[in-house]
mmJSON file of the N, C-alpha and C atoms, coordinates in Angstrom:
{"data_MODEL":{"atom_site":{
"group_PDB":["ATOM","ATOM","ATOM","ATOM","ATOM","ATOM","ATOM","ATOM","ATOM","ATOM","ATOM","ATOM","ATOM","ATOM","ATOM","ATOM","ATOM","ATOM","ATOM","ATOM","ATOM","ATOM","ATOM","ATOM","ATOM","ATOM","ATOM","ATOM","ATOM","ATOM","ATOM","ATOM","ATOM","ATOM","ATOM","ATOM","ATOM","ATOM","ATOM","ATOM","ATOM","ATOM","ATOM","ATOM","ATOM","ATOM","ATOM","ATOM","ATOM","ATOM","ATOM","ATOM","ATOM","ATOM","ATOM","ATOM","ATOM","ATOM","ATOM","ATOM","ATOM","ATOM","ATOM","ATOM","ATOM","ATOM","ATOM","ATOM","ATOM","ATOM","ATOM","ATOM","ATOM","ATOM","ATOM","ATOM","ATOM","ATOM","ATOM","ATOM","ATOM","ATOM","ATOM","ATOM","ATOM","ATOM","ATOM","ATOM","ATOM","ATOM","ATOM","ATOM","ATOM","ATOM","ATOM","ATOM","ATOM","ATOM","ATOM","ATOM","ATOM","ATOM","ATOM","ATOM","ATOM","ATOM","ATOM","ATOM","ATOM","ATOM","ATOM","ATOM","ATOM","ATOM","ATOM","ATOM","ATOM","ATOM","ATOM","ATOM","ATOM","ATOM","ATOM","ATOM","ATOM","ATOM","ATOM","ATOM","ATOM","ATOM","ATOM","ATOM","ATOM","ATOM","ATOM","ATOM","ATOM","ATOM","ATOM","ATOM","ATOM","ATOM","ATOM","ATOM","ATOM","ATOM","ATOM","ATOM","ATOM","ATOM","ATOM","ATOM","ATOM","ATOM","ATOM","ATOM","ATOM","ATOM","ATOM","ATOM","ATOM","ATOM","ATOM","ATOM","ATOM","ATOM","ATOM","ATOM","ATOM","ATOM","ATOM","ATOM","ATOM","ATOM","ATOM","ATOM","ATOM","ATOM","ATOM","ATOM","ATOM","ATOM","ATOM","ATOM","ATOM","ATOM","ATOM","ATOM","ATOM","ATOM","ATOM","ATOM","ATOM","ATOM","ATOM","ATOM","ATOM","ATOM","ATOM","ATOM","ATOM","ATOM","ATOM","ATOM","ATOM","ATOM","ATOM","ATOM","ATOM","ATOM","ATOM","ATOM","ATOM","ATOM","ATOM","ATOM","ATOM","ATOM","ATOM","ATOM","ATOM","ATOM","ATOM","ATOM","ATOM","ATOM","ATOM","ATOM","ATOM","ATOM","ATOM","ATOM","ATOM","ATOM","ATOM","ATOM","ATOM","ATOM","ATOM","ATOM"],
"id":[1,2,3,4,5,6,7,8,9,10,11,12,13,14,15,16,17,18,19,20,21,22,23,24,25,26,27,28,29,30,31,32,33,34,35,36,37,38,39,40,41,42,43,44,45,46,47,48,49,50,51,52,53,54,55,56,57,58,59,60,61,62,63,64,65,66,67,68,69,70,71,72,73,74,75,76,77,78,79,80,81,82,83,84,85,86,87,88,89,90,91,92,93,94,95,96,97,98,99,100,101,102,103,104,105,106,107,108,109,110,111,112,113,114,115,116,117,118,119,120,121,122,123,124,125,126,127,128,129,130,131,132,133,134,135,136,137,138,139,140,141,142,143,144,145,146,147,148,149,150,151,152,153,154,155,156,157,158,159,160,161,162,163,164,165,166,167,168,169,170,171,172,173,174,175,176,177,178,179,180,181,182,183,184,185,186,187,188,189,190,191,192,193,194,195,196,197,198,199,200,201,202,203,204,205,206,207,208,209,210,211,212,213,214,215,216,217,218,219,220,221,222,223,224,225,226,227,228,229,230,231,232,233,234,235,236,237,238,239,240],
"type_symbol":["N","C","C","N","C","C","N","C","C","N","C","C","N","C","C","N","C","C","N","C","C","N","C","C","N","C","C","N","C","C","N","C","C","N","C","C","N","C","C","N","C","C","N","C","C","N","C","C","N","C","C","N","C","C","N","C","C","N","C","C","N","C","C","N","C","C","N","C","C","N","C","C","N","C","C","N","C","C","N","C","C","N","C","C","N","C","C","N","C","C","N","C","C","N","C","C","N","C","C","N","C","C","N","C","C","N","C","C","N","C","C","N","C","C","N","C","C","N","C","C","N","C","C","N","C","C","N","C","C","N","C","C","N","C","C","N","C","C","N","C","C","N","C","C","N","C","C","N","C","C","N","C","C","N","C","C","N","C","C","N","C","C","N","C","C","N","C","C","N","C","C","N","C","C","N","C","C","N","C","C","N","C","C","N","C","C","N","C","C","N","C","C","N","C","C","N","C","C","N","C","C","N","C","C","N","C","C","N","C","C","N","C","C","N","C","C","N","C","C","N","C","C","N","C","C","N","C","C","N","C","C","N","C","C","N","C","C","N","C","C"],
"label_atom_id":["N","CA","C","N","CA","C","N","CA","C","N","CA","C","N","CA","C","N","CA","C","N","CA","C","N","CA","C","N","CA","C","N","CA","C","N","CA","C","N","CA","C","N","CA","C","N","CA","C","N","CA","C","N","CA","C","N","CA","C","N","CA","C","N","CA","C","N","CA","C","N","CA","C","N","CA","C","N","CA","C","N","CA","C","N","CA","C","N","CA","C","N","CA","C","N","CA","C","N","CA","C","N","CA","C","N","CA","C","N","CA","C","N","CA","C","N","CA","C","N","CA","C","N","CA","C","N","CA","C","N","CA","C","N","CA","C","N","CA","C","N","CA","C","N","CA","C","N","CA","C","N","CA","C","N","CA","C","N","CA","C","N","CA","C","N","CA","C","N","CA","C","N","CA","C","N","CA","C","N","CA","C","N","CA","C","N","CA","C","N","CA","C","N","CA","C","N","CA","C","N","CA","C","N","CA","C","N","CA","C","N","CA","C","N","CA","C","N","CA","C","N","CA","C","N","CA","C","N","CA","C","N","CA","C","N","CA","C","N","CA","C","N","CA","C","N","CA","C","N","CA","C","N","CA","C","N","CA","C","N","CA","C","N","CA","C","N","CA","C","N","CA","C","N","CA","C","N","CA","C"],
"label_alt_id":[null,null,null,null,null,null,null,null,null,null,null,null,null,null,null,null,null,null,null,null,null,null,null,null,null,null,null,null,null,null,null,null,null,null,null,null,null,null,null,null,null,null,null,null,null,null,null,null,null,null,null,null,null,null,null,null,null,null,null,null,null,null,null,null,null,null,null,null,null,null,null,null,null,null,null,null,null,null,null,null,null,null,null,null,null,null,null,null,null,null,null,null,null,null,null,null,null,null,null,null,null,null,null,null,null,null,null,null,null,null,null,null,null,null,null,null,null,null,null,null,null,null,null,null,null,null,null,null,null,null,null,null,null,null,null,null,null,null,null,null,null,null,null,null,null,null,null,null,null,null,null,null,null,null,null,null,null,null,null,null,null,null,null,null,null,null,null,null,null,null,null,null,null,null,null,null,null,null,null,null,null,null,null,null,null,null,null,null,null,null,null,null,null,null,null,null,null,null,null,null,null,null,null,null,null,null,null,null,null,null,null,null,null,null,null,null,null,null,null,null,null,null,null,null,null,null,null,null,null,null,null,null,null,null,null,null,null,null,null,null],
"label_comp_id":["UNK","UNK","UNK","UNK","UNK","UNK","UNK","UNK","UNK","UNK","UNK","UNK","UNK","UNK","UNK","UNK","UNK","UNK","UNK","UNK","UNK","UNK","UNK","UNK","UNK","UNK","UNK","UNK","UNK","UNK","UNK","UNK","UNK","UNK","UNK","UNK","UNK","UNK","UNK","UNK","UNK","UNK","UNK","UNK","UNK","UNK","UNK","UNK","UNK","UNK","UNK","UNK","UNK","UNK","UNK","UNK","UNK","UNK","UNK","UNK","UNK","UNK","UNK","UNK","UNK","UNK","UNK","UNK","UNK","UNK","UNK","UNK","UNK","UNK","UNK","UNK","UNK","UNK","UNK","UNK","UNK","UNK","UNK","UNK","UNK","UNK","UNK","UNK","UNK","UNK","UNK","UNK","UNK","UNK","UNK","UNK","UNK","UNK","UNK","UNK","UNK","UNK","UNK","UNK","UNK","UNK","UNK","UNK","UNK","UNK","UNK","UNK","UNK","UNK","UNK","UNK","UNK","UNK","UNK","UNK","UNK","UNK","UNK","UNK","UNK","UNK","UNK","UNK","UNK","UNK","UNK","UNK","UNK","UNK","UNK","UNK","UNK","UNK","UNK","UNK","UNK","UNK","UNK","UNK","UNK","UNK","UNK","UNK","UNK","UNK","UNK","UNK","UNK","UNK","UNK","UNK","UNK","UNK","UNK","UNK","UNK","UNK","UNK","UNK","UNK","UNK","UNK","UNK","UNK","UNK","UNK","UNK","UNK","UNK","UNK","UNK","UNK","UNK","UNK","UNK","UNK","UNK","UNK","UNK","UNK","UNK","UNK","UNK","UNK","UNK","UNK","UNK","UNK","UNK","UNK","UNK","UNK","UNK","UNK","UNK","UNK","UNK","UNK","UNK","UNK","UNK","UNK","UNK","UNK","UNK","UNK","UNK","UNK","UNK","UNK","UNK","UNK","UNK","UNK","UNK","UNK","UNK","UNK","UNK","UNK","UNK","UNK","UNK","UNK","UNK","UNK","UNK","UNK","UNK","UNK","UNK","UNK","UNK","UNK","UNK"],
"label_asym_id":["A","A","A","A","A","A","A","A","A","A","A","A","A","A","A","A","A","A","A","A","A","A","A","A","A","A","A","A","A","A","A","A","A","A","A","A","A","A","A","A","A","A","A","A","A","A","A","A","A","A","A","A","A","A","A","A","A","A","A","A","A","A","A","A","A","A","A","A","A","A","A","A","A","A","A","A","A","A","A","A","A","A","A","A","A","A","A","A","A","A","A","A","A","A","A","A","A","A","A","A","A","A","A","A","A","A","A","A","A","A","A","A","A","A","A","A","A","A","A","A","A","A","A","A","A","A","A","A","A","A","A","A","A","A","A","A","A","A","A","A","A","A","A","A","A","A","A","A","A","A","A","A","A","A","A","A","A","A","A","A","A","A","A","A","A","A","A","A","A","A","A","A","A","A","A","A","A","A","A","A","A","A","A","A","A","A","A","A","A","A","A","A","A","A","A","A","A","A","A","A","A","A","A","A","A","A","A","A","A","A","A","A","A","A","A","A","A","A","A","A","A","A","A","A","A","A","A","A","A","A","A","A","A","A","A","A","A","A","A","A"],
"label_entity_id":["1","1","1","1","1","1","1","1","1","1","1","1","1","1","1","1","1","1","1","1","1","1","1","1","1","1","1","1","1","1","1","1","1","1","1","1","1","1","1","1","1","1","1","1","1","1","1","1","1","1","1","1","1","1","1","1","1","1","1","1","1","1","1","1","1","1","1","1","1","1","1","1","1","1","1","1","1","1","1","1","1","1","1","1","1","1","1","1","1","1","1","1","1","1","1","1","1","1","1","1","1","1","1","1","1","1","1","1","1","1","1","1","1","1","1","1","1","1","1","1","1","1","1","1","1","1","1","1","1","1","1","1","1","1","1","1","1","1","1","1","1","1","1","1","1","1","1","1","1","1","1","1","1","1","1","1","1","1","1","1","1","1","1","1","1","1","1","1","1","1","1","1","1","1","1","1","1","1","1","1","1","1","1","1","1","1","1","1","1","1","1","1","1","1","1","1","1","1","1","1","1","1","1","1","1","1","1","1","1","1","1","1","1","1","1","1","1","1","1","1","1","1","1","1","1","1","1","1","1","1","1","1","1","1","1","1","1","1","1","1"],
"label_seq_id":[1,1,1,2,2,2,3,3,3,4,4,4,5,5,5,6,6,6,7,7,7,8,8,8,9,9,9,10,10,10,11,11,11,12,12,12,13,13,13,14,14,14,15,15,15,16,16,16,17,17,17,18,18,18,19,19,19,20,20,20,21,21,21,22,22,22,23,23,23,24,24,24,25,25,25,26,26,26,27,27,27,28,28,28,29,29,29,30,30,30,31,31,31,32,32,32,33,33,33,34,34,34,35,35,35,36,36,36,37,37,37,38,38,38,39,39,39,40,40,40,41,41,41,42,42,42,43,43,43,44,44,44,45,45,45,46,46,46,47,47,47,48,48,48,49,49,49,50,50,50,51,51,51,52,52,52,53,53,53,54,54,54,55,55,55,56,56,56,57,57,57,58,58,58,59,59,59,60,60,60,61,61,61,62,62,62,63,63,63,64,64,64,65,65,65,66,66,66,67,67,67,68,68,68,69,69,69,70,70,70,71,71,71,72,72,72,73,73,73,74,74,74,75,75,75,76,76,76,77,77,77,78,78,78,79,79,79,80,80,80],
"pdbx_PDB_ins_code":[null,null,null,null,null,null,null,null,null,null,null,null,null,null,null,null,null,null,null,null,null,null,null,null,null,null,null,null,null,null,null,null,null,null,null,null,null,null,null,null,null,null,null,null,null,null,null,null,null,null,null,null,null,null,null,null,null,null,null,null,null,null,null,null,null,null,null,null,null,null,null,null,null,null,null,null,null,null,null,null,null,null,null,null,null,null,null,null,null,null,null,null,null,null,null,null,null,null,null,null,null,null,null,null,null,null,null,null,null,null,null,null,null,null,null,null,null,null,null,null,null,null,null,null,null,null,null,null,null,null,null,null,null,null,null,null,null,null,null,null,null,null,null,null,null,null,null,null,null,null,null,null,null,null,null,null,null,null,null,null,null,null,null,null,null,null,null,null,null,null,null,null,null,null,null,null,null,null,null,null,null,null,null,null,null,null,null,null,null,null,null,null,null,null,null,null,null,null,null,null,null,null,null,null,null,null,null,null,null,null,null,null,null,null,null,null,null,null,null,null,null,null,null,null,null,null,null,null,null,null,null,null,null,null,null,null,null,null,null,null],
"Cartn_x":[106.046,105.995,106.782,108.016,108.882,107.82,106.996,106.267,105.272,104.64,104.075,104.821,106.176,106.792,107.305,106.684,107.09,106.489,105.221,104.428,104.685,104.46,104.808,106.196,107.281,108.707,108.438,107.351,106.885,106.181,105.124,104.819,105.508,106.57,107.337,108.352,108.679,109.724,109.082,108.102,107.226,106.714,106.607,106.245,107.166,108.645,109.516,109.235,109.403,109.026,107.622,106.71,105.461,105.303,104.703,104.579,103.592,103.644,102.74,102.514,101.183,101.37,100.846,100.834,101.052,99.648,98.674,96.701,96.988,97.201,97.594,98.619,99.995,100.331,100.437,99.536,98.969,97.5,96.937,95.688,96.296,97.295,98.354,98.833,99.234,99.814,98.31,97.789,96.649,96.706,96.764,96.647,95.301,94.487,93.19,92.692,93.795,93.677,94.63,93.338,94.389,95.51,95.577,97.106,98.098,97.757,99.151,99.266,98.481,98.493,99.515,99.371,99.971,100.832,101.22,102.849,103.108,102.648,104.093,104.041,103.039,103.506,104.768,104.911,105.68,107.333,106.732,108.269,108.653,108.093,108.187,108.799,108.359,109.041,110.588,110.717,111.714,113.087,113.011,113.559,113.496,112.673,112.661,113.537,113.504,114.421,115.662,116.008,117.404,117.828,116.784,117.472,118.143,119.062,119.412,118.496,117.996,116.601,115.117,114.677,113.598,113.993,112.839,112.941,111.601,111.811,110.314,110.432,109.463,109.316,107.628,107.385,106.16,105.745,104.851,104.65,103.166,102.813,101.698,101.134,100.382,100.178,99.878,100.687,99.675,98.583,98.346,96.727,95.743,95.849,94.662,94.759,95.9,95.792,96.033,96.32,96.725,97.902,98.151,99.604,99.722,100.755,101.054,102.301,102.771,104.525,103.928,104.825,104.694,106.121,106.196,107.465,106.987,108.592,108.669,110.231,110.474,111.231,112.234,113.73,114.201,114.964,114.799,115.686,116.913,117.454,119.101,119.745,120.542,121.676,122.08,121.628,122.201,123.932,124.589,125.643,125.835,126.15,126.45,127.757],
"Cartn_y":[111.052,109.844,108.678,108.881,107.373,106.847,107.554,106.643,105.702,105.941,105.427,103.982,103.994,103.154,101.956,102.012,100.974,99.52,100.035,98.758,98.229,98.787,98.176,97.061,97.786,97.138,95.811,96.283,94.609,93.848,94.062,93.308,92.492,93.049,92.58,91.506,92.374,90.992,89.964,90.28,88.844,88.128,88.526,87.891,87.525,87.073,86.816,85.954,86.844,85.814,85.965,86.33,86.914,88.096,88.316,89.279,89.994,91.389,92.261,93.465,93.495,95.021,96.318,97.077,98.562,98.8,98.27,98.275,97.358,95.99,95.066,95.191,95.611,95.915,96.89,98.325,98.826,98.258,97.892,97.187,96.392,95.776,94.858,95.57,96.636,97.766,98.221,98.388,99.232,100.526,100.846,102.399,102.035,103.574,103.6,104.646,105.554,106.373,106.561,106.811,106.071,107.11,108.237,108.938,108.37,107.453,106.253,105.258,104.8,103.495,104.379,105.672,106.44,106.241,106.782,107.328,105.724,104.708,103.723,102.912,103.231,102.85,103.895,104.981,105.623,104.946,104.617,104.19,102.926,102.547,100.097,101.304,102.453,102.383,103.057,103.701,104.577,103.517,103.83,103.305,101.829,101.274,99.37,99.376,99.69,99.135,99.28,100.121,100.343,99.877,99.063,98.658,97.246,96.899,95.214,93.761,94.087,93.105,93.524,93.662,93.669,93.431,92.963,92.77,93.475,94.323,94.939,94.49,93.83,93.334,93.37,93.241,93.144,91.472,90.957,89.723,89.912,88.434,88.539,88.508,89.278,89.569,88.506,88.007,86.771,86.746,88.609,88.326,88.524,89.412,89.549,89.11,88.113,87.541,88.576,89.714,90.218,91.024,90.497,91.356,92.482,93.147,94.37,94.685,95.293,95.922,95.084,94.5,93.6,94.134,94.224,94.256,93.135,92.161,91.187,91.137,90.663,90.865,89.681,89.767,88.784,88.287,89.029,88.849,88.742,89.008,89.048,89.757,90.824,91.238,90.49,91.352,90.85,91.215,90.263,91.205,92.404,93.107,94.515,94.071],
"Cartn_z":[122.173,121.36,121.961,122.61,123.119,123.86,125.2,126.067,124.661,123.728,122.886,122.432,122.032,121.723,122.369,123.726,124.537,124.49,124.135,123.596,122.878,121.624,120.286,120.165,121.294,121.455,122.248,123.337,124.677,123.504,122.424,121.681,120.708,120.375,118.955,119.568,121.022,121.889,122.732,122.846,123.651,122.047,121.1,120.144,118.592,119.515,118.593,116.957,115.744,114.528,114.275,114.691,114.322,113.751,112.531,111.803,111.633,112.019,112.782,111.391,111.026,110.078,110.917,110.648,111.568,112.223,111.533,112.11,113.402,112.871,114.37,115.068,114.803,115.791,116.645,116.446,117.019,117.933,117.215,118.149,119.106,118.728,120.42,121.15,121.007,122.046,122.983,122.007,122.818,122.143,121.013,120.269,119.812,120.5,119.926,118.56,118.658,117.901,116.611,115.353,113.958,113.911,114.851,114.404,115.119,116.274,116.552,115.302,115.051,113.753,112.522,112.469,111.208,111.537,112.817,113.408,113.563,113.881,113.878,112.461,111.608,110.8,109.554,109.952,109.626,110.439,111.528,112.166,111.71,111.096,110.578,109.372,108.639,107.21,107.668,108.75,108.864,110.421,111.446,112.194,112.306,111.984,111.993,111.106,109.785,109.054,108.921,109.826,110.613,111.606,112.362,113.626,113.169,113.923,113.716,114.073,114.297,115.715,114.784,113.563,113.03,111.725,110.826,109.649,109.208,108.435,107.803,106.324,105.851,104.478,103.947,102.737,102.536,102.827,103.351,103.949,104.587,104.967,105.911,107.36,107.324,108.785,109.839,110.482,111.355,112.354,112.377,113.007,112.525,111.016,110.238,108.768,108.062,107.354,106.054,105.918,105.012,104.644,103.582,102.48,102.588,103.178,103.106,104.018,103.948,104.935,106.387,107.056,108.002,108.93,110.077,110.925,111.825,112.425,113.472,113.73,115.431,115.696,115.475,115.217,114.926,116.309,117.254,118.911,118.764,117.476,117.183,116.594,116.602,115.693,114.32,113.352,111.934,112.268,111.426,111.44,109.547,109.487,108.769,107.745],
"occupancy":[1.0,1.0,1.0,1.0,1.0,1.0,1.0,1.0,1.0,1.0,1.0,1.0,1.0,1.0,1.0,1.0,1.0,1.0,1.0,1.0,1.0,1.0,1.0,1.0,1.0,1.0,1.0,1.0,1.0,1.0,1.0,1.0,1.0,1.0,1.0,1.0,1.0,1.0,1.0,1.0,1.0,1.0,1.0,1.0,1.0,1.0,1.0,1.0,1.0,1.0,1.0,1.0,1.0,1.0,1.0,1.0,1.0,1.0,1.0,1.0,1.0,1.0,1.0,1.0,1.0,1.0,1.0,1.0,1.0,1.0,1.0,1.0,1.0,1.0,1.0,1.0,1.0,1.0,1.0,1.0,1.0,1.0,1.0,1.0,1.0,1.0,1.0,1.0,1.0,1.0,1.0,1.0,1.0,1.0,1.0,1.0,1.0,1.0,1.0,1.0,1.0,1.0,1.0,1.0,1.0,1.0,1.0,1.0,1.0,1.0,1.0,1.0,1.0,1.0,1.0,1.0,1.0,1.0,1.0,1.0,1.0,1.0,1.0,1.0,1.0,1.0,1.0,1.0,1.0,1.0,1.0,1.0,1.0,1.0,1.0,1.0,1.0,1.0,1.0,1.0,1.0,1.0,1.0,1.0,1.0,1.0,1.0,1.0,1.0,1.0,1.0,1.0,1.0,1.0,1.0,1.0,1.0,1.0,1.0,1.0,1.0,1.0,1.0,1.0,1.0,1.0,1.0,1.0,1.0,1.0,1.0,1.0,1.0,1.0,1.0,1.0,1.0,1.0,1.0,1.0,1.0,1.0,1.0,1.0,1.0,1.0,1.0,1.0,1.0,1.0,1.0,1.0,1.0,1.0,1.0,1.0,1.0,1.0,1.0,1.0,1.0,1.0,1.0,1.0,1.0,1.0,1.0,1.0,1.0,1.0,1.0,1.0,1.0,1.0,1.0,1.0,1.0,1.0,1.0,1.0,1.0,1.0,1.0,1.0,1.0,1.0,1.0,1.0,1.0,1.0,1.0,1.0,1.0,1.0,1.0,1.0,1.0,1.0,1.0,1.0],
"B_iso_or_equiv":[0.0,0.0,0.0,0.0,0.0,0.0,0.0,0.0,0.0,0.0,0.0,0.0,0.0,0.0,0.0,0.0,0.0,0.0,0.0,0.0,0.0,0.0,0.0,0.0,0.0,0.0,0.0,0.0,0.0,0.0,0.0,0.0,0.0,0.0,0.0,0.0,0.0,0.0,0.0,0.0,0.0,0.0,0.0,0.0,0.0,0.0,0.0,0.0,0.0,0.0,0.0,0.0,0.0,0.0,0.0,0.0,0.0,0.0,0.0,0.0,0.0,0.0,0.0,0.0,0.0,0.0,0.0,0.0,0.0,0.0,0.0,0.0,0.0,0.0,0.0,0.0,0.0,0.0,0.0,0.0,0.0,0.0,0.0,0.0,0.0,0.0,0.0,0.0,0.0,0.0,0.0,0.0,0.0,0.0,0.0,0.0,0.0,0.0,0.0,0.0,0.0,0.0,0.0,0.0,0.0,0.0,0.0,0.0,0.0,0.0,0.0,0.0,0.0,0.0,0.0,0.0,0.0,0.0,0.0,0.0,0.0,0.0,0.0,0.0,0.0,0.0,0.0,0.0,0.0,0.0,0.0,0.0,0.0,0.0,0.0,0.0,0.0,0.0,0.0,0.0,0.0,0.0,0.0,0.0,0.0,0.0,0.0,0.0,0.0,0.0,0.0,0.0,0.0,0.0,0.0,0.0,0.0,0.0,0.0,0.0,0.0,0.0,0.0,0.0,0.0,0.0,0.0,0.0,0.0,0.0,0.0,0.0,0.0,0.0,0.0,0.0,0.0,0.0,0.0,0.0,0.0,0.0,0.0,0.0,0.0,0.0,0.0,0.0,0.0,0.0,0.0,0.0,0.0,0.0,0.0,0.0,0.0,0.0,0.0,0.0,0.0,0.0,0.0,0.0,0.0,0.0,0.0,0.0,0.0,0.0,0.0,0.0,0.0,0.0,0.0,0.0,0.0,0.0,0.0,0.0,0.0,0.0,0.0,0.0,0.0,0.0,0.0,0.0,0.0,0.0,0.0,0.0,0.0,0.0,0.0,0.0,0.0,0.0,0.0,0.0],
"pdbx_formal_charge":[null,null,null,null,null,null,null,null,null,null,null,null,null,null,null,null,null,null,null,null,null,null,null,null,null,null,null,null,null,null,null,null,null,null,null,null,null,null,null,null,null,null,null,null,null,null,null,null,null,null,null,null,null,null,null,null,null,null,null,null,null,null,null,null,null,null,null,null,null,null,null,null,null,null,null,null,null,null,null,null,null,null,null,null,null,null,null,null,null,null,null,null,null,null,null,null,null,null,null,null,null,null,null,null,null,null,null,null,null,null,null,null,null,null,null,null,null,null,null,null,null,null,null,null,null,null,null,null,null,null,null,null,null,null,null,null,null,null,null,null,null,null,null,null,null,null,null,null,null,null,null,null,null,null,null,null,null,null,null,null,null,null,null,null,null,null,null,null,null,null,null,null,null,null,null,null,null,null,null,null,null,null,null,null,null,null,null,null,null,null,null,null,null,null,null,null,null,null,null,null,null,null,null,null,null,null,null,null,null,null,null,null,null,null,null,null,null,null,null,null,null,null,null,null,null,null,null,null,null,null,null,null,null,null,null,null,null,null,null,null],
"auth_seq_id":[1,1,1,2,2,2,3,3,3,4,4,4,5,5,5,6,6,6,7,7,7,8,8,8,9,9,9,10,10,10,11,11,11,12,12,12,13,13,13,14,14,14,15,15,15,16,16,16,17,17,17,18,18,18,19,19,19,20,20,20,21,21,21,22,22,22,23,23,23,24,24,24,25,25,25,26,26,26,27,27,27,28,28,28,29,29,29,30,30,30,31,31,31,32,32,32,33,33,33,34,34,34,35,35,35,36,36,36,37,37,37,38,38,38,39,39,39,40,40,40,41,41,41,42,42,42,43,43,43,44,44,44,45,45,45,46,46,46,47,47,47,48,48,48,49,49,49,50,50,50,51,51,51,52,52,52,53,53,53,54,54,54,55,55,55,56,56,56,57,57,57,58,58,58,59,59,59,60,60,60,61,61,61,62,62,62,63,63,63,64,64,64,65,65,65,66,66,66,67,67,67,68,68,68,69,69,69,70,70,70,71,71,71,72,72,72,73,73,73,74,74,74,75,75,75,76,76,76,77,77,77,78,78,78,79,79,79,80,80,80],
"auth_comp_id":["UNK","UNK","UNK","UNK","UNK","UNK","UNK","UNK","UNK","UNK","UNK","UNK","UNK","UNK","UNK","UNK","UNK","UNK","UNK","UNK","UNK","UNK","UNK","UNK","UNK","UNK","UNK","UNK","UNK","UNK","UNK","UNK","UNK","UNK","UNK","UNK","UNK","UNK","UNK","UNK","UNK","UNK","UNK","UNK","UNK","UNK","UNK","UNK","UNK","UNK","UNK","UNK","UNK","UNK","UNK","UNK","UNK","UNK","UNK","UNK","UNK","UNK","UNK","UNK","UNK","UNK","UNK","UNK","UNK","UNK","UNK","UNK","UNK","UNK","UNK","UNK","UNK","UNK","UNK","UNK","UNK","UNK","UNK","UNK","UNK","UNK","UNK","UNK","UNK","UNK","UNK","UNK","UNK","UNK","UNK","UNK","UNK","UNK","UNK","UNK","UNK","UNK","UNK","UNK","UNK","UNK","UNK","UNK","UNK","UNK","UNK","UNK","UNK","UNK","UNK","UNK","UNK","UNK","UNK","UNK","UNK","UNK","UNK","UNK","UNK","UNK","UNK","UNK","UNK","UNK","UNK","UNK","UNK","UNK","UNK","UNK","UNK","UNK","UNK","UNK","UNK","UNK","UNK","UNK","UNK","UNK","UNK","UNK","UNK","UNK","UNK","UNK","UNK","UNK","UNK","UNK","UNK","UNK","UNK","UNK","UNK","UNK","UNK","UNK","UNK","UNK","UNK","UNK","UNK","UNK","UNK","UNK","UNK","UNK","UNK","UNK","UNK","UNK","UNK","UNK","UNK","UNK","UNK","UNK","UNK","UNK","UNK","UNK","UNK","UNK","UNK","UNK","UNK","UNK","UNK","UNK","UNK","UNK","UNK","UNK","UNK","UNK","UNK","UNK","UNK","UNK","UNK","UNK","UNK","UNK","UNK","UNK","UNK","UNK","UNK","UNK","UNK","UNK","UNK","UNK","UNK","UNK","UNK","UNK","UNK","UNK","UNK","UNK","UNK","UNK","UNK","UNK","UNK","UNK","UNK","UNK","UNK","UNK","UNK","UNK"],
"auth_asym_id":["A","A","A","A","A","A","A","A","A","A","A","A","A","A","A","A","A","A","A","A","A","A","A","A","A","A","A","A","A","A","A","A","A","A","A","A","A","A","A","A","A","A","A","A","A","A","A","A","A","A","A","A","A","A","A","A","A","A","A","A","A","A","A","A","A","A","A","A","A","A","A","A","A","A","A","A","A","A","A","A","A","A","A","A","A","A","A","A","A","A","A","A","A","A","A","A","A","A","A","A","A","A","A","A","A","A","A","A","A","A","A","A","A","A","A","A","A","A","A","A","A","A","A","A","A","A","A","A","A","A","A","A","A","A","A","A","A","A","A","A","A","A","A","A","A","A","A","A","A","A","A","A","A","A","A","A","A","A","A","A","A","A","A","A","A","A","A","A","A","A","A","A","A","A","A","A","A","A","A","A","A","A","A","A","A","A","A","A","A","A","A","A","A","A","A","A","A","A","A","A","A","A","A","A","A","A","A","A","A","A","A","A","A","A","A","A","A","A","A","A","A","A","A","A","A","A","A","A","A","A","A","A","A","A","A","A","A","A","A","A"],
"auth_atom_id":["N","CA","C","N","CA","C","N","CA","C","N","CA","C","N","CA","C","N","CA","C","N","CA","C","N","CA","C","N","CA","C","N","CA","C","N","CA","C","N","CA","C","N","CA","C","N","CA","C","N","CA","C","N","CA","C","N","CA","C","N","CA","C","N","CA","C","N","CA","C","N","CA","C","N","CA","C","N","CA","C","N","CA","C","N","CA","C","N","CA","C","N","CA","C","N","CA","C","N","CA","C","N","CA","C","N","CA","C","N","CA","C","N","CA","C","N","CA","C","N","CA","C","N","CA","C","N","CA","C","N","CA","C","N","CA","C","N","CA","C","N","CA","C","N","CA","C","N","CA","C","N","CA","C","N","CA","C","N","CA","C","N","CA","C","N","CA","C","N","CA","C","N","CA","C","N","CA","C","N","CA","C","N","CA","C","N","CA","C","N","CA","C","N","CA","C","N","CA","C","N","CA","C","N","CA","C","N","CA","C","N","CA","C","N","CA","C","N","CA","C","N","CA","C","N","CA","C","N","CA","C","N","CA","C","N","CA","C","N","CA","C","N","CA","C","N","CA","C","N","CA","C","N","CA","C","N","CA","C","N","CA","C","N","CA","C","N","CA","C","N","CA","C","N","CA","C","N","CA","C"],
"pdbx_PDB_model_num":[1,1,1,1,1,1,1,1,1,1,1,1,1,1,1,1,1,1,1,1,1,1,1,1,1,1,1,1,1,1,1,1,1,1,1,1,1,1,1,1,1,1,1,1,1,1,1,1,1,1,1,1,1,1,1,1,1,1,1,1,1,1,1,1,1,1,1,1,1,1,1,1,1,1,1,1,1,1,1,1,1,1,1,1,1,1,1,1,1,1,1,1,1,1,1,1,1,1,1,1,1,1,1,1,1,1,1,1,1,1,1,1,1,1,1,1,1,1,1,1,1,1,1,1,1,1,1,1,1,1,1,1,1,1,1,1,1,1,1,1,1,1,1,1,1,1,1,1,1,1,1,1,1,1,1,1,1,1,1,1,1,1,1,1,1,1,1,1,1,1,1,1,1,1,1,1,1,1,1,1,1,1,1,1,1,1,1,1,1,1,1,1,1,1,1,1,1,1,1,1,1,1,1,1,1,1,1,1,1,1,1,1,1,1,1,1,1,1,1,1,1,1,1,1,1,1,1,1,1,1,1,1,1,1,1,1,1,1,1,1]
}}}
């Protein structure tokens, strides 16, 4: 699974502040198969919202225009 995660990470940091839901930002990586789309959207509910450098909220998607759990990167450390 990490080699999987490399994309999703080049997408979210080349695309600082854009808000990605787990269908598109899988389709930006290049995941063809819906058990990657599961598995990272299991990771936006579990590890994104732990890291300091993402914000996962319900919001909209900016490539397909719809409401639902959204992750984007914030390129910064919250502080705790």
């Amino acid at each position: 699974m990490p080699d999987r995660l490399e994309s999703p990470e080049r997408v979210l940091a080349a695309n600082q502040g854009e808000n990605y839901c787990a269908d598109c930002l899988g389709q930006a990586a290049g995941f063809t198969l819906e058990e990657q789309v599961i598995s990272l959207a299991k990771l936006m509910r579990g590890a994104y919202r732990k890291s300091d450098d993402r914000v996962v909220e319900k919001g909209v998607c900016a490539v397909c225009g719809r409401t639902e759990l959204i992750v984007r990167s914030t390129g910064s450390t919250r502080s705790r």
